[in-house]
C-alpha positions as CSV (number, residue, x, y, z in Angstrom):
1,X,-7.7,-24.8,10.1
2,X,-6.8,-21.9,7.5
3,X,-6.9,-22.5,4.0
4,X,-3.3,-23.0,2.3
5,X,-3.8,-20.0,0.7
6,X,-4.5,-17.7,3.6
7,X,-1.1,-19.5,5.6
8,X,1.1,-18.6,2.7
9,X,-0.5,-14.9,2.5
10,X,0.0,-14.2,6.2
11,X,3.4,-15.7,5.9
12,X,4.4,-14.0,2.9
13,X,3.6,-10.3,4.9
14,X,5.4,-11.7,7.6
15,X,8.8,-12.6,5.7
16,X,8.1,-8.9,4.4
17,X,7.7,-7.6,7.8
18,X,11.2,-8.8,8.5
19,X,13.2,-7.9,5.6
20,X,12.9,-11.5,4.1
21,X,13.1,-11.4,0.5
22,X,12.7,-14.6,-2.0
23,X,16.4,-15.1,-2.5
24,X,17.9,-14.3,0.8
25,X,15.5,-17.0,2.1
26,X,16.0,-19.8,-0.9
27,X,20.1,-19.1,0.3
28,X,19.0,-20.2,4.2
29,X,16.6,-23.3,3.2
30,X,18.9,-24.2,0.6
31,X,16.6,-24.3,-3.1
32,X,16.2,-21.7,-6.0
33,X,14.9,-18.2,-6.2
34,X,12.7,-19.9,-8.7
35,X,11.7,-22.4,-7.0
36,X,10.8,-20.8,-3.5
37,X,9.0,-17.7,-5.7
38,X,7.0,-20.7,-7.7
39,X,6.1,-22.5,-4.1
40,X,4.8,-19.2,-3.0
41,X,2.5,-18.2,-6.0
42,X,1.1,-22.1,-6.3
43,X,0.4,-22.5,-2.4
44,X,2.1,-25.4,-2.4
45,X,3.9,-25.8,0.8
46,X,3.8,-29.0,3.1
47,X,4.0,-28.4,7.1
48,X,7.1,-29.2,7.2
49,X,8.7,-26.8,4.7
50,X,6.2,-24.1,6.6
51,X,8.1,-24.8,9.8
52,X,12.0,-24.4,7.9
53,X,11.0,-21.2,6.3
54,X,9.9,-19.6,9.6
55,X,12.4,-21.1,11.6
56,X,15.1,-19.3,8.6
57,X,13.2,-16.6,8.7
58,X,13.1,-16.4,12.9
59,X,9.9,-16.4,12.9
60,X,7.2,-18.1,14.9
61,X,4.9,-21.0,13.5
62,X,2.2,-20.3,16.0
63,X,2.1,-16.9,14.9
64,X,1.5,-17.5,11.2
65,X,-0.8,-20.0,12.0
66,X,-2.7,-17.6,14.5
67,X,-2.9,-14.9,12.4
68,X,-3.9,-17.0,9.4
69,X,-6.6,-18.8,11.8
70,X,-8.0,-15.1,12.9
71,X,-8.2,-14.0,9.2
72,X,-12.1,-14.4,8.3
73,X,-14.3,-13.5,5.1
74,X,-15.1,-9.8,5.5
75,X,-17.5,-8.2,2.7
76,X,-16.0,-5.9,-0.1
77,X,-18.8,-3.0,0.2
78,X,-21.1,-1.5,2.5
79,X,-24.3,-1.0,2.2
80,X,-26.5,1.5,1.0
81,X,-27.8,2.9,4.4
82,X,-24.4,2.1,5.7
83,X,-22.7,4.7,2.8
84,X,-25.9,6.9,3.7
85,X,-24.7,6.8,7.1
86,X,-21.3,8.2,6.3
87,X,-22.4,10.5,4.1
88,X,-24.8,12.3,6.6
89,X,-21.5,13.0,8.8
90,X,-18.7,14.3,7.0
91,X,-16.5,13.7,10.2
92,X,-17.9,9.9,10.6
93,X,-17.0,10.1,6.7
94,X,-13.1,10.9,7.2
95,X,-12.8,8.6,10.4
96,X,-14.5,5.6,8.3
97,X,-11.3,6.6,5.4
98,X,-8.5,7.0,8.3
99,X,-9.6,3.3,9.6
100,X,-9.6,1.8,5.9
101,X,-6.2,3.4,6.1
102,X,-6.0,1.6,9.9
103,X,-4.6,4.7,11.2
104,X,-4.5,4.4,14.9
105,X,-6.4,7.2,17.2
106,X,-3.5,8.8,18.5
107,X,-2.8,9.5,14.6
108,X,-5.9,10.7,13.6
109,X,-6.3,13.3,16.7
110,X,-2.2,14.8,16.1
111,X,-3.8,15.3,12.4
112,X,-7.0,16.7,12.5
113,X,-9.1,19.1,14.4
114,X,-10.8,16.0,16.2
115,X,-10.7,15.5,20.2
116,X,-9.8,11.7,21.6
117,X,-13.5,12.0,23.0
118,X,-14.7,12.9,19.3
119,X,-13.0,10.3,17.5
120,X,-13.7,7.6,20.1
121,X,-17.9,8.3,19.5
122,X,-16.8,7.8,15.9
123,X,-15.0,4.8,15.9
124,X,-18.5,3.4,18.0
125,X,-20.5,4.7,15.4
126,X,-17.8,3.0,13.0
127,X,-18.6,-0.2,14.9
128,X,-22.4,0.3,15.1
129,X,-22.4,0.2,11.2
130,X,-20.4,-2.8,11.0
131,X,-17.4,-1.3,9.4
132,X,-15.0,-1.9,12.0
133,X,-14.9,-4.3,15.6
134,X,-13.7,-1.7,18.2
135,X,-11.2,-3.7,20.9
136,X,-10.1,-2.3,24.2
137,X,-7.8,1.0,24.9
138,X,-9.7,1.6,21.7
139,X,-7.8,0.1,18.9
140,X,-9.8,-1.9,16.2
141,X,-10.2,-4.7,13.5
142,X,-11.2,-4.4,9.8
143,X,-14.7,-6.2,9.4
144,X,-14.3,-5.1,5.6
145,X,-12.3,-6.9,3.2
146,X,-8.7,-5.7,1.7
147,X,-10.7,-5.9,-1.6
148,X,-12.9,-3.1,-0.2
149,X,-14.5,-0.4,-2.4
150,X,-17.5,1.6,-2.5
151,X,-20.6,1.1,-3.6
152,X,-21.0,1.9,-7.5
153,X,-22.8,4.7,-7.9
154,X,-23.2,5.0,-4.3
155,X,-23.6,8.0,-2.0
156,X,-20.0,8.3,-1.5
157,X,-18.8,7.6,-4.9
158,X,-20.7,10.3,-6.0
159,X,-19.3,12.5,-3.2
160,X,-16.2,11.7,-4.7
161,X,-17.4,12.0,-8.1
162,X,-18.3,15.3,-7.8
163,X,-15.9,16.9,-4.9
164,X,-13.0,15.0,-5.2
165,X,-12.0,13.9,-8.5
166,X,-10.8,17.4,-9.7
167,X,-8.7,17.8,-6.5
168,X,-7.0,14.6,-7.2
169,X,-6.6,15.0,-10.6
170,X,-5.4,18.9,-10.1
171,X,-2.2,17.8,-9.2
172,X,1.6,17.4,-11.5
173,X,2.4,13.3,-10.6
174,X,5.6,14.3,-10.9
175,X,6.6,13.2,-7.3
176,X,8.4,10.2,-6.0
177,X,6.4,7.3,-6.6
178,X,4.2,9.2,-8.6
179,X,2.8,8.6,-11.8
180,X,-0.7,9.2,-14.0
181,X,-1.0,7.6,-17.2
182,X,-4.0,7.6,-19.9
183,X,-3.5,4.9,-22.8
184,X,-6.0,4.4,-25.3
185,X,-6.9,0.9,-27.0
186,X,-8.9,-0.7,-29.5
187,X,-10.2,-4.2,-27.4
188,X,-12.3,-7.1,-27.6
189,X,-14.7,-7.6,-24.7
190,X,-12.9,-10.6,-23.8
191,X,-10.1,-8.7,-23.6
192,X,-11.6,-6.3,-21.7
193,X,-12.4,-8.5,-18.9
194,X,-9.2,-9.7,-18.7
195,X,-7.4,-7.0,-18.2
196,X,-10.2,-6.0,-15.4
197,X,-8.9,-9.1,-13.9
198,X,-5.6,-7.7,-13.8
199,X,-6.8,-4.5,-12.2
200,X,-8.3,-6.2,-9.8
201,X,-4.8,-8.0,-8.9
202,X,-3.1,-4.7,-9.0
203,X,-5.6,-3.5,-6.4
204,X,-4.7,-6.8,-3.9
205,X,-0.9,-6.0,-4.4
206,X,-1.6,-2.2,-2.9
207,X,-3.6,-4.1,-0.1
208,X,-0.3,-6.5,0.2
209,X,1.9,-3.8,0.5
210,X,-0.3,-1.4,2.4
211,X,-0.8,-4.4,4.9
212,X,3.0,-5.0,5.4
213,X,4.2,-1.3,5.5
214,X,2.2,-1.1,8.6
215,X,4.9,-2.0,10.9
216,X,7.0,0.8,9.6
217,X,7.4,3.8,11.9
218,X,4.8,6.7,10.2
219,X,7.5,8.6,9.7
220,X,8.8,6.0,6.9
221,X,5.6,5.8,5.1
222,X,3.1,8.6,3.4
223,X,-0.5,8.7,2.3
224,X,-0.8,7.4,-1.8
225,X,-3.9,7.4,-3.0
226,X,-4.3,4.9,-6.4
227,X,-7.6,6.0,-9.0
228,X,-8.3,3.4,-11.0
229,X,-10.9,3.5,-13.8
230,X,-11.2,1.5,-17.4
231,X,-14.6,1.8,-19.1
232,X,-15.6,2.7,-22.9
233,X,-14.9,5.5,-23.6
234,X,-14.4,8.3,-25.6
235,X,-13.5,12.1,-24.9
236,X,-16.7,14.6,-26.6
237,X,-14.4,17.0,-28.3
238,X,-13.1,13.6,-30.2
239,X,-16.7,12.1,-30.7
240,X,-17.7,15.3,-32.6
241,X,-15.2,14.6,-35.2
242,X,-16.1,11.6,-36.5
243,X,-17.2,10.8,-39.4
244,X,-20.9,9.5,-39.6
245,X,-20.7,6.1,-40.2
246,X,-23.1,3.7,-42.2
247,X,-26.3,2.5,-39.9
248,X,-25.6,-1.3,-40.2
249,X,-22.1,-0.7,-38.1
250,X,-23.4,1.2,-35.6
251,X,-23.1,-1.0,-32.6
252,X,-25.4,-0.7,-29.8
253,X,-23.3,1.9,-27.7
254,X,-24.5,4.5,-30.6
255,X,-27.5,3.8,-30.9
């Protein structure tokens, strides 16, 4: 049997899938806003309860508990030859980011200069290194976590570093559901780690949302791409106008 946790997740992209929000289904199983939003984020739901909200909700029991039973531990990175791998095909490369994306063939070969023969050799490949399980009429599962991310100071992340960054970075963020911020702050390393805790949730709520979007029609959703970084730090230009300070302060980053 699924964890509790991994019931109320699949259910919770399910009630989303539908159009379900927190208070139109606390009005059909007759409790609070508060009180449904505080049984979701504790887990705390009985079988019972599970069975009202998806019989509200018109959806199936099995199903949540199917889906929930089919979810299994994936790991968050590759590894290094896997990333070598990619890197030694820039094709295999962009196929590898359309599946993280879990674009479907049909998508991939209307977008790109790729042939349905082309991309099916790269989604075996795909399989081969372990980053995806290719099924029948060639469609595919994730063996990679929603927590995924490249290696740190990997072969790709220095593709990235070095090709991509700029690109990314070249544009205005002044679109719809755009934004680019760059806040400076004075922390504790305590606090520091928290607050990498709290990046770390922001990047499961994109994998929430980017998980239950998928059964829009493509033509209701468009590619974002979110850049997260938080490290010490301190721009050159800025370092060079200090003022010298005395040799028993100077922590170990200055030395």
């Amino acid at each position: 049997m699924s964890s509790p946790e991994l019931i109320v997740q699949v259910l919770r992209a399910e009630l989303r899938a539908v159009g379900i929000t927190y208070k139109l289904l606390a009005e059909r199983i007759g409790m609070s806003e508060s009180s449904v939003k505080r049984m979701f984020g504790q887990h705390d739901m009985s079988l019972s309860r599970l069975a009202q909200i998806c019989k509200a909700a018109g959806i199936a029991l099995e199903d949540v508990l199917r889906a929930a039973a089919d979810v299994t531990p994936h790991a968050d990175t590759l590894t290094l030859p896997q990333e070598n791998s990619l890197m030694a095909n820039p094709k295999l490369l962009l196929m590898a980011i359309c599946c993280l994306g879990h674009w479907t063939l049909e998508q991939v070969v209307e977008t790109y200069h790729l042939s349905e023969p082309e991309c099916i050799g790269l989604l075996a490949e795909l399989d081969r290194l372990g980053l995806i399980e290719l099924k029948p009429l060639n469609r595919y599962s994730m063996r990679v976590s929603n927590a995924f991310h490249w290696l740190a100071d990997g072969p790709v992340q220095q593709y990235f570093r070095e090709h991509v960054v700029a690109d990314y970075f070249g544009g205005h963020f002044d679109g719809a559901g755009e934004t680019l911020m760059c806040i400076p702050a004075r922390l504790s390393l305590p606090s520091a780690r928290e607050l990498v805790q709290k990046i770390q949730h922001l990047a499961g709520e994109l994998a929430r949302l980017h998980q239950g979007d998928r059964r829009l029609a493509a033509s209701e959703r468009d590619g974002f791409t979110l850049l997260l970084g938080f490290r010490s730090w301190e721009f050159g230009a800025f370092t060079a106008l200090r003022r010298p300070r005395p040799a028993h302060q100077i922590g170990p980053r200055n030395k």
